[in-house]
N, CA, C and O atoms as a GROMACS GRO file, in nm:
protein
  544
    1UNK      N    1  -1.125 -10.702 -20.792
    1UNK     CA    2  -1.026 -10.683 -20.895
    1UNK      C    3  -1.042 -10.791 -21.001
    1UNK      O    4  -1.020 -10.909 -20.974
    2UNK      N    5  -1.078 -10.755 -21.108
    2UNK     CA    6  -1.068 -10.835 -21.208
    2UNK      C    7  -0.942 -10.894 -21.299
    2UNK      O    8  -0.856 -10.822 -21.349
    3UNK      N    9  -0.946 -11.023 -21.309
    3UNK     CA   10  -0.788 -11.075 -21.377
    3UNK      C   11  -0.820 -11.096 -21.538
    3UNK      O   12  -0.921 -11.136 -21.596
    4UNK      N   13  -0.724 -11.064 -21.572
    4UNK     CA   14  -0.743 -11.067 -21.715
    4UNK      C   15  -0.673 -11.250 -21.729
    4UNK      O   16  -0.622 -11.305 -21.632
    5UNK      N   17  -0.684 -11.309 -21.847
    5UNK     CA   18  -0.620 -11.406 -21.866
    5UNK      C   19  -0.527 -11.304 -21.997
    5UNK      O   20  -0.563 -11.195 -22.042
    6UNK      N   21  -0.435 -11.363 -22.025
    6UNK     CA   22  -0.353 -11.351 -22.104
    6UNK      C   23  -0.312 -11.490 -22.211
    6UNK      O   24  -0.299 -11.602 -22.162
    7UNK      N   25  -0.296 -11.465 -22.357
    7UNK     CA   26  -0.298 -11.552 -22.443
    7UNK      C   27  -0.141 -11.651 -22.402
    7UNK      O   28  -0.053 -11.597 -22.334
    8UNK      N   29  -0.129 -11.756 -22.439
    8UNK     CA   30  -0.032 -11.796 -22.405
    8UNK      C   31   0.126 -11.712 -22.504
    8UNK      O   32   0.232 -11.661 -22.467
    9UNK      N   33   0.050 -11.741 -22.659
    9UNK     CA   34   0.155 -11.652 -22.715
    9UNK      C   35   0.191 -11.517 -22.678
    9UNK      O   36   0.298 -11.483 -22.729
   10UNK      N   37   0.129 -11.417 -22.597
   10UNK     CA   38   0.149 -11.298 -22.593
   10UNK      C   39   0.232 -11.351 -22.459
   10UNK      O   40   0.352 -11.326 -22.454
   11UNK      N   41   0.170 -11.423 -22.352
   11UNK     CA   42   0.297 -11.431 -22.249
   11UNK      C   43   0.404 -11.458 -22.308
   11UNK      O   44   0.487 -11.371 -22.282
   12UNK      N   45   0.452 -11.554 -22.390
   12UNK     CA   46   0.562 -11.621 -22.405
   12UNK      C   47   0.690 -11.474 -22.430
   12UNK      O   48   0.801 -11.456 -22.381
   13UNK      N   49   0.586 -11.369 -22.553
   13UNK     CA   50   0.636 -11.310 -22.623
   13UNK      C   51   0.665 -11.215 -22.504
   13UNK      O   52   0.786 -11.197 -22.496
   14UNK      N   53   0.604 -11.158 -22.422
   14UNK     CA   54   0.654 -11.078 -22.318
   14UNK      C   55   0.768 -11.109 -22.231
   14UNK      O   56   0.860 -11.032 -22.204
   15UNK      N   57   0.749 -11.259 -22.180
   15UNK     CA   58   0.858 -11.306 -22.151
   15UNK      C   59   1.002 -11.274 -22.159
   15UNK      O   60   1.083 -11.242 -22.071
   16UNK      N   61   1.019 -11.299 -22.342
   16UNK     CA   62   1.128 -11.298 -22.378
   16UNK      C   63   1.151 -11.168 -22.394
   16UNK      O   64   1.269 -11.144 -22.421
   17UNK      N   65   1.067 -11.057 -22.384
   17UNK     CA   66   1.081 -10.916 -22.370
   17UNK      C   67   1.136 -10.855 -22.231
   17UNK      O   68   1.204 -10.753 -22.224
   18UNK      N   69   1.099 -10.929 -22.129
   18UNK     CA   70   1.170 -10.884 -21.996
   18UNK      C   71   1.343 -10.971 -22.028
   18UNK      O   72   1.455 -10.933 -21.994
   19UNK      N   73   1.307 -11.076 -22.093
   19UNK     CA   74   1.461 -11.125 -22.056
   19UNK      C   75   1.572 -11.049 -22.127
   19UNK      O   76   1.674 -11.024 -22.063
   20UNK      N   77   1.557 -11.002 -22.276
   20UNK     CA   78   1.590 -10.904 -22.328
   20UNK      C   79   1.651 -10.776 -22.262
   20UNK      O   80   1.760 -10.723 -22.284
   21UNK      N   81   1.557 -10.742 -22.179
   21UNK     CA   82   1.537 -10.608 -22.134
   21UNK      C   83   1.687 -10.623 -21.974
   21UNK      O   84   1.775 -10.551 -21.926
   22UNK      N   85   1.651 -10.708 -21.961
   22UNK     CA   86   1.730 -10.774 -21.831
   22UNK      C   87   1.859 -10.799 -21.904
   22UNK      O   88   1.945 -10.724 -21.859
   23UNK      N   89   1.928 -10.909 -22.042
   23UNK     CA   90   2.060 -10.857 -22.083
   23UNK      C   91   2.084 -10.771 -22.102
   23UNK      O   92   2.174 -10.736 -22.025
   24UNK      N   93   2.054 -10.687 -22.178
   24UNK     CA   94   2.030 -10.534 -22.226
   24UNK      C   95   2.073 -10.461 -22.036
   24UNK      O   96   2.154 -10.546 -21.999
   25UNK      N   97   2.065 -10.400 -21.965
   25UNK     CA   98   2.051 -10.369 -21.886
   25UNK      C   99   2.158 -10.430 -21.768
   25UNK      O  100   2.223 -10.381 -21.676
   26UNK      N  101   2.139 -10.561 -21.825
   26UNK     CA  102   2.302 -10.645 -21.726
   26UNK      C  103   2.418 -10.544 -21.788
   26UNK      O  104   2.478 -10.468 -21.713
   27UNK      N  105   2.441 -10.549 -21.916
   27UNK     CA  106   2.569 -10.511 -22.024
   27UNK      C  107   2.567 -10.386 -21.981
   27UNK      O  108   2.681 -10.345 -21.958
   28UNK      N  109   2.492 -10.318 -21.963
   28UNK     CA  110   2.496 -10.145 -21.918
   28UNK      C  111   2.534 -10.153 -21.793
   28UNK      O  112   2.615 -10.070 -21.750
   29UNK      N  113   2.508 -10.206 -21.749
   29UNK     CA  114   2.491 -10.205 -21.566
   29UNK      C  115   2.675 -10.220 -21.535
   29UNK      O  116   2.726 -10.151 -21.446
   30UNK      N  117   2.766 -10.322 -21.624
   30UNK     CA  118   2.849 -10.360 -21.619
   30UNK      C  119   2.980 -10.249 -21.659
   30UNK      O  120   3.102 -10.265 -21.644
   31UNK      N  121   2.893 -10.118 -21.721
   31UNK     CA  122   3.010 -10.035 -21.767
   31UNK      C  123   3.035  -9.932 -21.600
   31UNK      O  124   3.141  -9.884 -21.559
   32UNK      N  125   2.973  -9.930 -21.570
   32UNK     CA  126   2.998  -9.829 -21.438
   32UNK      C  127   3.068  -9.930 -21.308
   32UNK      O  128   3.091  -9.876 -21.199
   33UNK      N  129   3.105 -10.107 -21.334
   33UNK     CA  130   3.218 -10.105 -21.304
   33UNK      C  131   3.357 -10.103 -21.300
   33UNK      O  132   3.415 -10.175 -21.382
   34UNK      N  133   3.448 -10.009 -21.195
   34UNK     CA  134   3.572  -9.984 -21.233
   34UNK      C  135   3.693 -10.087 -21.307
   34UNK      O  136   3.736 -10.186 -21.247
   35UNK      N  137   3.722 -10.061 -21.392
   35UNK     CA  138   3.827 -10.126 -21.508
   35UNK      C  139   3.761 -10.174 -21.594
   35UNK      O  140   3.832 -10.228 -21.679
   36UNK      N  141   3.636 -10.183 -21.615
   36UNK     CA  142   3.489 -10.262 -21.678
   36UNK      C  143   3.605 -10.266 -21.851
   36UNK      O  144   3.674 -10.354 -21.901
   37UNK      N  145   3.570 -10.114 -21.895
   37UNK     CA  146   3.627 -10.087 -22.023
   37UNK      C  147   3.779 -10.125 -22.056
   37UNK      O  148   3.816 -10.194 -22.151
   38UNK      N  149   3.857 -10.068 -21.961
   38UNK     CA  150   3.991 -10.155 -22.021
   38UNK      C  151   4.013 -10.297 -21.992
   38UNK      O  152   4.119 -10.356 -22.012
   39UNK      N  153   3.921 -10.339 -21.949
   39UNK     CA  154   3.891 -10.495 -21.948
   39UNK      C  155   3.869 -10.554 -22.088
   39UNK      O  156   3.938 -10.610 -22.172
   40UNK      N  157   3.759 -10.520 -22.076
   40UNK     CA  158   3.723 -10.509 -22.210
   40UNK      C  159   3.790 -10.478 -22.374
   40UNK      O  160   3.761 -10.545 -22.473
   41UNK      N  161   3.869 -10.381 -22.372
   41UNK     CA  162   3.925 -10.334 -22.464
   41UNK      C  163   4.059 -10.488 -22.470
   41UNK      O  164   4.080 -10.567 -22.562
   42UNK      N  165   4.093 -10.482 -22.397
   42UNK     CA  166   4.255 -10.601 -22.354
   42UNK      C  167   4.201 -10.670 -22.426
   42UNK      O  168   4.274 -10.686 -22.524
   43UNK      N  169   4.048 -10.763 -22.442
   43UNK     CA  170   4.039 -10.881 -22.451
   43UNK      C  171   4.008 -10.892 -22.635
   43UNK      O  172   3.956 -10.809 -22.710
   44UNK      N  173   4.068 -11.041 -22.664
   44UNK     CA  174   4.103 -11.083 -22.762
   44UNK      C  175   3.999 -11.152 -22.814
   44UNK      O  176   3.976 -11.253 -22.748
   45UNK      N  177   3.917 -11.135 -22.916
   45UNK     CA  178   3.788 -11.202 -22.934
   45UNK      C  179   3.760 -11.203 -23.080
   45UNK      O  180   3.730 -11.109 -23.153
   46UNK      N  181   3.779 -11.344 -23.109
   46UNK     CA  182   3.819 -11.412 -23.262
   46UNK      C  183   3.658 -11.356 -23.288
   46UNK      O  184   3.566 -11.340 -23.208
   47UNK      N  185   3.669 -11.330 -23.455
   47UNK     CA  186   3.484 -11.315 -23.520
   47UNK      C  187   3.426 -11.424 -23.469
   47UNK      O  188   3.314 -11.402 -23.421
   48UNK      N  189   3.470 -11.551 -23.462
   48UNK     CA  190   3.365 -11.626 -23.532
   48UNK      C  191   3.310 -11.664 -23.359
   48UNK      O  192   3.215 -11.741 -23.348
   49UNK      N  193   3.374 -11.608 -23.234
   49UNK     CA  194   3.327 -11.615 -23.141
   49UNK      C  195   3.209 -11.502 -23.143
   49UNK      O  196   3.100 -11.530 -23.092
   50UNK      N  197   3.227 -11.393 -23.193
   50UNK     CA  198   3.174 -11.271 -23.170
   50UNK      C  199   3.027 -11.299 -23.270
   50UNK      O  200   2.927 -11.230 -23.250
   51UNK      N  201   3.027 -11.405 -23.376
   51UNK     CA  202   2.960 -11.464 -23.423
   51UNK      C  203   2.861 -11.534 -23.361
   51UNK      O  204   2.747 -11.508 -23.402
   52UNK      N  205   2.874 -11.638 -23.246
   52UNK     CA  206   2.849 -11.682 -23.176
   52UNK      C  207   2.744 -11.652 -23.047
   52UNK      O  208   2.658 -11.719 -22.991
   53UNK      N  209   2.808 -11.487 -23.027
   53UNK     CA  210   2.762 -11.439 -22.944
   53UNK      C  211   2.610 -11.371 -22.986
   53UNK      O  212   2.502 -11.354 -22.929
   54UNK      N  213   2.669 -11.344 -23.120
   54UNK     CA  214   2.548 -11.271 -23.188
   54UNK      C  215   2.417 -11.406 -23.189
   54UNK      O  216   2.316 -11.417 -23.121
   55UNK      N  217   2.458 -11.469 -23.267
   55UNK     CA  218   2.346 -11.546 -23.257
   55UNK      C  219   2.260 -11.654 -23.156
   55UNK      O  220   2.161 -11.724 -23.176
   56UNK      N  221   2.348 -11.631 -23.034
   56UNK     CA  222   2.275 -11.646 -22.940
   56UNK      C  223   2.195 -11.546 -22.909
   56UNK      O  224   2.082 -11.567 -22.862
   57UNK      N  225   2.236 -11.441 -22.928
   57UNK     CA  226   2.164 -11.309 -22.893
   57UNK      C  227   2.032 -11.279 -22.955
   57UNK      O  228   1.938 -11.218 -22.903
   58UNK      N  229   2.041 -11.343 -23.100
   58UNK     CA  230   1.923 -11.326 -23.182
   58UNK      C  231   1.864 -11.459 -23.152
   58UNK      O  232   1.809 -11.499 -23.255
   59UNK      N  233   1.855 -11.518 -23.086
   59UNK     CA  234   1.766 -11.595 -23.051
   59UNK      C  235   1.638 -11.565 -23.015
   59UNK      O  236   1.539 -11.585 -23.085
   60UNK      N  237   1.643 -11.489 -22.843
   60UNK     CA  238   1.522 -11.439 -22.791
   60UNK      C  239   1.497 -11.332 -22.830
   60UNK      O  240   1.402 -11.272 -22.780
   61UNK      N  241   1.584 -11.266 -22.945
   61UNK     CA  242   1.534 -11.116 -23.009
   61UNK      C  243   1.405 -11.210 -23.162
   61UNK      O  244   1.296 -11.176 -23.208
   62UNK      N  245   1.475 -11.298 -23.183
   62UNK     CA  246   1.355 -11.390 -23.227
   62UNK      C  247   1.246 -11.422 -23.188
   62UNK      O  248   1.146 -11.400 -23.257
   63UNK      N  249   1.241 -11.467 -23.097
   63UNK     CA  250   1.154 -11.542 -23.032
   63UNK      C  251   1.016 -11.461 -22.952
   63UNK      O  252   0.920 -11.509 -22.892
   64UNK      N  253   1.062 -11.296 -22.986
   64UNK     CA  254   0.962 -11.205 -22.932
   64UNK      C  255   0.844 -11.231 -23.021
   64UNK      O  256   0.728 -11.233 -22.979
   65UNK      N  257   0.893 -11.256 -23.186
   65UNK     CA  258   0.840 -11.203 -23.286
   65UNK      C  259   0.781 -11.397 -23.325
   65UNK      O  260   0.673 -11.422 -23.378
   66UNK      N  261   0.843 -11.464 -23.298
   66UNK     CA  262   0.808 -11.627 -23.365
   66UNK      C  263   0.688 -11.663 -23.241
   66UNK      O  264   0.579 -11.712 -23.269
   67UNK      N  265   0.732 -11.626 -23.094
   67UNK     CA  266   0.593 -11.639 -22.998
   67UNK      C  267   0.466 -11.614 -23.044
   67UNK      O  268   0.370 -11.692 -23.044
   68UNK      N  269   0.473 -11.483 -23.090
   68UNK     CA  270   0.326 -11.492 -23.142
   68UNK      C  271   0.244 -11.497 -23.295
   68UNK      O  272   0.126 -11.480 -23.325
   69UNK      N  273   0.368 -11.531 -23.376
   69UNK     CA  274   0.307 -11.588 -23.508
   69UNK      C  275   0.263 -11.753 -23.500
   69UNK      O  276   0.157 -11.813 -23.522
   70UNK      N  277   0.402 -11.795 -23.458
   70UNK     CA  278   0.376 -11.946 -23.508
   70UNK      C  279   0.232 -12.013 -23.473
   70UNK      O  280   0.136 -11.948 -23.433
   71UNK      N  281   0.234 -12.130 -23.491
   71UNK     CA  282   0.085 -12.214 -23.454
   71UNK      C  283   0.139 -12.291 -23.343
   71UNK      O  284   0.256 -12.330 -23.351
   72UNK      N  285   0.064 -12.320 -23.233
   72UNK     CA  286   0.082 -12.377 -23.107
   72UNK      C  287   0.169 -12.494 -23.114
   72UNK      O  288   0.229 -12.516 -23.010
   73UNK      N  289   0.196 -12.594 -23.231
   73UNK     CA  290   0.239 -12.750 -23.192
   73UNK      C  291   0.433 -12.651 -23.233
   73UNK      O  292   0.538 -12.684 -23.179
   74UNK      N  293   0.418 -12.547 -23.330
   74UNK     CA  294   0.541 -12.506 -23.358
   74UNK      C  295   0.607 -12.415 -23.254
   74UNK      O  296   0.727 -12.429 -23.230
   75UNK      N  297   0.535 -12.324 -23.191
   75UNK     CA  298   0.545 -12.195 -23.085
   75UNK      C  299   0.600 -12.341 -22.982
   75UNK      O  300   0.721 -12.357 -22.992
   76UNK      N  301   0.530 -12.441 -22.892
   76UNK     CA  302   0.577 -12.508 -22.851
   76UNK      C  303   0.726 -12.561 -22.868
   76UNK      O  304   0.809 -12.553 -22.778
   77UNK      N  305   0.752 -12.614 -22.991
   77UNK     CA  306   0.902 -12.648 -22.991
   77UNK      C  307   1.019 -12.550 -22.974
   77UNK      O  308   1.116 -12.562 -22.899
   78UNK      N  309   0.993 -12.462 -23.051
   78UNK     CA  310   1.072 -12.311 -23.086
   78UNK      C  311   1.082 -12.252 -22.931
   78UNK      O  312   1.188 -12.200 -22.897
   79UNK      N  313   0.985 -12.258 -22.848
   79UNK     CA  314   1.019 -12.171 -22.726
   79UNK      C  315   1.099 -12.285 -22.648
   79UNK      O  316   1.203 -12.247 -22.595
   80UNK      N  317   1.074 -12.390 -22.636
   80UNK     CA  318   1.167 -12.511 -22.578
   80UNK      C  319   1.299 -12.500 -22.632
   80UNK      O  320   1.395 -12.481 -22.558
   81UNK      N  321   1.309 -12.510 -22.750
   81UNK     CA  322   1.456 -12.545 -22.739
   81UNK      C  323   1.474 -12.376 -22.733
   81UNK      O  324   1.540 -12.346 -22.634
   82UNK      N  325   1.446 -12.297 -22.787
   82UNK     CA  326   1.493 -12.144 -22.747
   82UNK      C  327   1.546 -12.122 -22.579
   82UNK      O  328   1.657 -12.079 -22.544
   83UNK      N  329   1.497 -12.140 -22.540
   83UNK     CA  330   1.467 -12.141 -22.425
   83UNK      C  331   1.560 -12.244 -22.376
   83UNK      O  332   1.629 -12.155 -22.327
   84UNK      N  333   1.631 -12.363 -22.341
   84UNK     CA  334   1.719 -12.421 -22.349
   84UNK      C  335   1.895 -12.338 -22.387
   84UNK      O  336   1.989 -12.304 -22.314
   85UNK      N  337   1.869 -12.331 -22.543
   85UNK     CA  338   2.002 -12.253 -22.562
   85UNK      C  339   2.005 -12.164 -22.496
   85UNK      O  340   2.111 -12.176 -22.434
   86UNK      N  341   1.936 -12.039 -22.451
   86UNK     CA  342   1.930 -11.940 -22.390
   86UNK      C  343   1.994 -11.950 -22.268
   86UNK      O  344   2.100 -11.901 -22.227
   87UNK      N  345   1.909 -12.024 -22.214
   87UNK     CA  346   2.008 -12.076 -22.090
   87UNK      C  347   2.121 -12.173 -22.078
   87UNK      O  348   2.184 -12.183 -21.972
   88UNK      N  349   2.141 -12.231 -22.164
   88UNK     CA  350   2.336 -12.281 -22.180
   88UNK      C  351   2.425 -12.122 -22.217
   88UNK      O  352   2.537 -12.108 -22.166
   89UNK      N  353   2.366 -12.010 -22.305
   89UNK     CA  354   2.430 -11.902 -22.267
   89UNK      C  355   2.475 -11.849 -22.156
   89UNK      O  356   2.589 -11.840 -22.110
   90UNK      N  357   2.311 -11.793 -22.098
   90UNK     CA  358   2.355 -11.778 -21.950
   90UNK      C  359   2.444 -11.846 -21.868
   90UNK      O  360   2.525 -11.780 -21.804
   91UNK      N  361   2.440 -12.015 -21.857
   91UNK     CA  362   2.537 -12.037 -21.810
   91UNK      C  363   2.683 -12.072 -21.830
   91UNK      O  364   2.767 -12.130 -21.761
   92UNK      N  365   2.680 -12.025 -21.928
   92UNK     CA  366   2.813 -11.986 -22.018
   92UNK      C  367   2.915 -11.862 -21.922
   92UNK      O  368   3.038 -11.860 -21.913
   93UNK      N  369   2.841 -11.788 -21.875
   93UNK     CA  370   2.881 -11.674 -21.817
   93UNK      C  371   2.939 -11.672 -21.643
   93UNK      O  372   3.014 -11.603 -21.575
   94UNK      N  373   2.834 -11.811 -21.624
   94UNK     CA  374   2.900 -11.827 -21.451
   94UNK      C  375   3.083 -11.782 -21.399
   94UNK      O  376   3.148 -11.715 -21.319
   95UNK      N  377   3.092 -11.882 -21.518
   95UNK     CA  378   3.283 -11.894 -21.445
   95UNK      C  379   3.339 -11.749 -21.423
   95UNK      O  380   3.439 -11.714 -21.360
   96UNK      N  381   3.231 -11.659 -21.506
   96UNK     CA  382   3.341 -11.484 -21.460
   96UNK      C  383   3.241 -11.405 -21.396
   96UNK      O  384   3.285 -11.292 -21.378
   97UNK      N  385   3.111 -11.420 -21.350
   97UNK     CA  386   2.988 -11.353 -21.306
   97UNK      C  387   3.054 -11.338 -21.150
   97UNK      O  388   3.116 -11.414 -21.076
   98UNK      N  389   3.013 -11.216 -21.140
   98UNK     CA  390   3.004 -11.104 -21.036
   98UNK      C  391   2.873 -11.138 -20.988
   98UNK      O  392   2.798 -11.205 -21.060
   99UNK      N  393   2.819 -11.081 -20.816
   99UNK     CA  394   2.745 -11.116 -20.764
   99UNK      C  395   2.606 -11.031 -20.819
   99UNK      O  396   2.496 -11.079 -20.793
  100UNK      N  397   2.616 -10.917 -20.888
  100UNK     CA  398   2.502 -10.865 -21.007
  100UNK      C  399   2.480 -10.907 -21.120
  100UNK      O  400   2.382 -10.866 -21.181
  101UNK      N  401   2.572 -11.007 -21.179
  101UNK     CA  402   2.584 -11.104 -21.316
  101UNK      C  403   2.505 -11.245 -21.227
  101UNK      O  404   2.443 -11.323 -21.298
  102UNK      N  405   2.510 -11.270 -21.091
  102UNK     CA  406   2.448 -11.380 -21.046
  102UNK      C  407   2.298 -11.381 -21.035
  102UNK      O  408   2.215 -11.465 -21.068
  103UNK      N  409   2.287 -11.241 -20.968
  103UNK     CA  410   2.142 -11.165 -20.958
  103UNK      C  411   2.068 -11.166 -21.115
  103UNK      O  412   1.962 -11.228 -21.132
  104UNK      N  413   2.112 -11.116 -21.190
  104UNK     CA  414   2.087 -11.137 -21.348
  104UNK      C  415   2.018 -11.205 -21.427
  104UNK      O  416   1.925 -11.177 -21.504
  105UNK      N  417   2.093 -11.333 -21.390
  105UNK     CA  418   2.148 -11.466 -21.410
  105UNK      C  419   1.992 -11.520 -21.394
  105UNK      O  420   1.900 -11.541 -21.473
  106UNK      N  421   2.012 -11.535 -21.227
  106UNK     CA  422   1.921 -11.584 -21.172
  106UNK      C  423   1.717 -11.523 -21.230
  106UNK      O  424   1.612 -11.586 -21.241
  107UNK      N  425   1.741 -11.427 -21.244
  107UNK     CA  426   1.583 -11.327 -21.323
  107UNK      C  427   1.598 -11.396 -21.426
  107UNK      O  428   1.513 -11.485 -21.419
  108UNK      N  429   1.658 -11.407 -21.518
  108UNK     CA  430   1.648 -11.443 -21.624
  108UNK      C  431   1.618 -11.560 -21.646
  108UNK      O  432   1.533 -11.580 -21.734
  109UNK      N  433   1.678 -11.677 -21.572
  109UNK     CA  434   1.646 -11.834 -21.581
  109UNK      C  435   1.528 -11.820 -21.494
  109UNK      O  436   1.435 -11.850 -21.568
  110UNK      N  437   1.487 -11.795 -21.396
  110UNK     CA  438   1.323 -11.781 -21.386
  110UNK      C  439   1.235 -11.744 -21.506
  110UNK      O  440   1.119 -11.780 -21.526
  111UNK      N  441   1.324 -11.656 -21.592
  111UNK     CA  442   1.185 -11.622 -21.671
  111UNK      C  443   1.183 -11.712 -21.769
  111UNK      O  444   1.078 -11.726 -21.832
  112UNK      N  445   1.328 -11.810 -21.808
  112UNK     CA  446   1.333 -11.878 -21.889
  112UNK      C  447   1.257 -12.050 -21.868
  112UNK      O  448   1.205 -12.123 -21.952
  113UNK      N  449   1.279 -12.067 -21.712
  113UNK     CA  450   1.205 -12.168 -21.698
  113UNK      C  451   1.054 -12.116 -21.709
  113UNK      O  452   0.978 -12.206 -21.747
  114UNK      N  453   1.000 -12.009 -21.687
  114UNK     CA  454   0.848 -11.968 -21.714
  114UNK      C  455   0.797 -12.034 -21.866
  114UNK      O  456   0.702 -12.103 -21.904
  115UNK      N  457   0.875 -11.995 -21.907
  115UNK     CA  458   0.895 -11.989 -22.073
  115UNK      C  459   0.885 -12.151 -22.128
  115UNK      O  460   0.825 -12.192 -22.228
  116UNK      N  461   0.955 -12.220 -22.041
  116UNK     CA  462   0.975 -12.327 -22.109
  116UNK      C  463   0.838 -12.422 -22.039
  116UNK      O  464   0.783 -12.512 -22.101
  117UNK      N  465   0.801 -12.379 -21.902
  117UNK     CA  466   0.665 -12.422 -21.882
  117UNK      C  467   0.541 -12.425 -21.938
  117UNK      O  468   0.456 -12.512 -21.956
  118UNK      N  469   0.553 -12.274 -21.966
  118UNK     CA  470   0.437 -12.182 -22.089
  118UNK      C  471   0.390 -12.281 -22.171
  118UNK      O  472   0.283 -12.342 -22.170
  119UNK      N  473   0.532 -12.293 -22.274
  119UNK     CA  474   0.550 -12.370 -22.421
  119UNK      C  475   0.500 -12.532 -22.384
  119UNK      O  476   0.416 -12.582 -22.458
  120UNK      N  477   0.535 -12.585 -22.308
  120UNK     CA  478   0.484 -12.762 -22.262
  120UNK      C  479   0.367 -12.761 -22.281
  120UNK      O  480   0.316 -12.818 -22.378
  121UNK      N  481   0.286 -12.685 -22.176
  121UNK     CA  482   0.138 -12.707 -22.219
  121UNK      C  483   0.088 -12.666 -22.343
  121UNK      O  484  -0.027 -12.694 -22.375
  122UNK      N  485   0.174 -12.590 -22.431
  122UNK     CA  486   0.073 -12.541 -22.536
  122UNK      C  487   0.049 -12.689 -22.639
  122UNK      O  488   0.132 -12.778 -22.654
  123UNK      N  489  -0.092 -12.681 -22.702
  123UNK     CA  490  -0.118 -12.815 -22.736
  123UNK      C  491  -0.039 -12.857 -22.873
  123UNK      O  492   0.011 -12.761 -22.931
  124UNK      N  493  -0.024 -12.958 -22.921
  124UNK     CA  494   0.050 -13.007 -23.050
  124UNK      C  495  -0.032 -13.010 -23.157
  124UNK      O  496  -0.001 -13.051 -23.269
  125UNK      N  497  -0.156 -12.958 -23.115
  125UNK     CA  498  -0.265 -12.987 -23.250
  125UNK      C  499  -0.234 -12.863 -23.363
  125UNK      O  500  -0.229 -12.746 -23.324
  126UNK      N  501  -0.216 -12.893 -23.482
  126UNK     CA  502  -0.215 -12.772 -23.584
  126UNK      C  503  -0.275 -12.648 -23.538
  126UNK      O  504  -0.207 -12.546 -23.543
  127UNK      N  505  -0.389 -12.644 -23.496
  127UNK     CA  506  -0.501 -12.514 -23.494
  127UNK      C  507  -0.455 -12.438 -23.332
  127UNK      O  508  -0.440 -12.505 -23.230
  128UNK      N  509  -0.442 -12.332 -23.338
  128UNK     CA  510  -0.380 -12.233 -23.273
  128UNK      C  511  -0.536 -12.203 -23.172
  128UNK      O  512  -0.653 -12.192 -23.210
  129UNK      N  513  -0.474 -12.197 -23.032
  129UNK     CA  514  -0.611 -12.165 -22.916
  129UNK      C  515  -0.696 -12.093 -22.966
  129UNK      O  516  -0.812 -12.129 -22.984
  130UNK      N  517  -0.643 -11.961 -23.001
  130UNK     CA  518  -0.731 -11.848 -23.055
  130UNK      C  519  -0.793 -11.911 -23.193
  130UNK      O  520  -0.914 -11.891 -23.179
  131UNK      N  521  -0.782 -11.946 -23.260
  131UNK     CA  522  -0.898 -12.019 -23.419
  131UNK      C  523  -0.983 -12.084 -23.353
  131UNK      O  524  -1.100 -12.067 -23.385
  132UNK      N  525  -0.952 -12.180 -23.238
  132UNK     CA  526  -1.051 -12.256 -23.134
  132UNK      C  527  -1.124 -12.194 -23.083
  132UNK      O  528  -1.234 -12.248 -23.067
  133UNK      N  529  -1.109 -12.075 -23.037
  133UNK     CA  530  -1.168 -12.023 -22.968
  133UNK      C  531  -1.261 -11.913 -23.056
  133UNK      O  532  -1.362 -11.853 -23.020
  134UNK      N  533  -1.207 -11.909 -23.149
  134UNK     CA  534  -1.351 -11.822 -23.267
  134UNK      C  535  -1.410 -11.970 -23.366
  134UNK      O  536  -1.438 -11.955 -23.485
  135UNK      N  537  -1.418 -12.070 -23.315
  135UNK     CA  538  -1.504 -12.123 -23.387
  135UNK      C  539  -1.588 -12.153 -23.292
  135UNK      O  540  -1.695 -12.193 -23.336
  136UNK      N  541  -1.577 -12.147 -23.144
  136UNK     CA  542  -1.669 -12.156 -23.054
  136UNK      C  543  -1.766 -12.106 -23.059
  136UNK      O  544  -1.848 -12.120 -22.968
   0.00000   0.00000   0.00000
């Protein structure tokens, strides 16, 4: 069986595509439990929280698309601290998480510590692996 290697930016960017896929999929998962919606509906939620929420949200909806443009010393910082906030979100959510919000939880900060491993090694030099690797 042959292994492919994979670019670091395309992991990163997949990454944040399962984690995506995994909130996305928590929030659904959450309507088929009972009182889910008039839970929901009751609750009181100022804009500028709902603000908040959003742009945590557009973070790793970012970060699909900044993984594989930026240049390695930048892709490095951007997935670190991305990757950081991301997970002060997540654990934003503990104090009311259900034992499938824990399960969640838990996929997701695996993929986020992946992420933030990924990004460490990538090197700080301006020139991106792949330019290195076509001047070879």
């Amino acid at each position: 069986m042959k292994k492919y290697k994979i670019e670091p930016p395309a992991l990163l960017s997949t990454l944040w595509i399962f984690i995506l896929f995994n909130m996305i999929f928590r929030d659904l998962h959450q309507f088929a439990s009972e009182g889910f919606i008039q839970e929901i509906m009751a609750l009181e939620i100022s804009q500028e929280m709902v603000l908040v929420y959003g742009i945590v949200l557009e973070i790793p909806i970012a970060m699909v698309l900044l993984s594989r443009i930026l240049d390695d010393k930048f892709n490095k910082w951007a997935n670190i601290i991305a990757g950081v906030i991301t997970s002060l979100g997540l654990l934003s959510s503990l104090p009311t998480a259900d034992m499938d919000d824990i399960f969640f939880i838990m996929v997701e900060s695996a993929a986020l510590l992946a992420i933030i491993r990924i990004a460490w090694k990538l090197t700080s030099s301006p020139k991106t692996q792949t330019q290195l690797k076509h001047q070879a």
